[in-house]
N, C-alpha and C positions, 0 to 999 in steps of 0.2 A: 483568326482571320478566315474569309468566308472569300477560298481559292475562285477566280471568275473561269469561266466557262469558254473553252476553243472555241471560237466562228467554224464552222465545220461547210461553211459557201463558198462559193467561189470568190477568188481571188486573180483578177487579171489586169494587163496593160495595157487593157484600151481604153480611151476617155469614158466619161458616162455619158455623152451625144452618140457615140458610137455604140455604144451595149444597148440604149435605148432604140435608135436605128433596127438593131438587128434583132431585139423585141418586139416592135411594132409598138412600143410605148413612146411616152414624152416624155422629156424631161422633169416638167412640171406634175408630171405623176410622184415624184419623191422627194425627201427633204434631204439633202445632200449634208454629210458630218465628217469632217477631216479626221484622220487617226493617224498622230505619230507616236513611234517609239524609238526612243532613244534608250542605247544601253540592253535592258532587257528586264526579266524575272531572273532568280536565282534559282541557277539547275535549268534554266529553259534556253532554247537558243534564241535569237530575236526573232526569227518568223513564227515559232509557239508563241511569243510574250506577243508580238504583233496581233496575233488572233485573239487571246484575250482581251486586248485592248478593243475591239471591233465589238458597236453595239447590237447584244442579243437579236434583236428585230432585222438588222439589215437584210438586206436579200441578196448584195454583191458590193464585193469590193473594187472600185477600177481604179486606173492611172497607180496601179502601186510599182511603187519604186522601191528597190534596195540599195538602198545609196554608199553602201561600203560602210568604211570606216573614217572616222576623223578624226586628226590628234588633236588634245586639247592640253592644258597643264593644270596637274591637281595644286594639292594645297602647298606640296613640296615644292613645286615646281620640274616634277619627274614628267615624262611625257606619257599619258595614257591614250587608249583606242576608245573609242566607241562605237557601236554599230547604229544607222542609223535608217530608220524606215519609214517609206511615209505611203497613204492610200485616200481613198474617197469612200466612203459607207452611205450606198445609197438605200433610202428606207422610204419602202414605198407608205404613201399619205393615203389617209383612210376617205373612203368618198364623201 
C-alpha cells in the first residue's frame, strides 16, 4: 500500500470568504472539497491522518475544526472514543 503524502500548507479557522478577503482573491477562483477524518491512521495522531487525507493540490485548508472526541458503541456494545476532524480544501481552478 502506496503510504499518501502530509499536506505540508496551511491549516487554519478562518472561513474561506475570509482567507480569500485577505488574498485579494475570490471565492470563485477555487473548487472548494470537504476532508473529514474520523478515527485516524495507525501509528498516526488524527491531525497527521488529517493531512493525509487533504487533496495534494490544495493550497489551504480553512474552517478546520477538531471536534474532540465521541463516544459511540462497537460491536460489543463496550463504549469507544473517536477523534473527530473536519476542514475545507480549497484548490485553486486553473484559468
Amino acid at each position: 500500500m502506496v503510504e499518501k503524502k502530509l499536506f505540508t500548507g496551511e491549516m487554519i479557522n478562518a472561513s474561506a470568504s475570509e482567507y480569500c478577503a485577505s488574498m485579494g482573491t475570490e471565492l470563485r477562483d477555487y473548487e472548494l472539497r470537504g476532508v473529514f477524518m474520523k478515527g485516524g491512521y495507525s501509528g498516526s495522531t488524527i491531525f497527521e491522518s488529517f493531512r493525509r487525507d487533504v487533496p495534494p493540490e490544495a493550497e489551504v485548508v480553512t474552517d478546520v475544526r477538531y471536534l474532540g472526541t465521541v463516544t459511540g458503541e462497537s460491536f460489543f456494545y463496550a463504549a469507544r472514543r473517536l477523534e473527530v476532524m473536519i476542514g475545507t480544501a480549497l484548490i485553486r481552478r486553473k484559468p
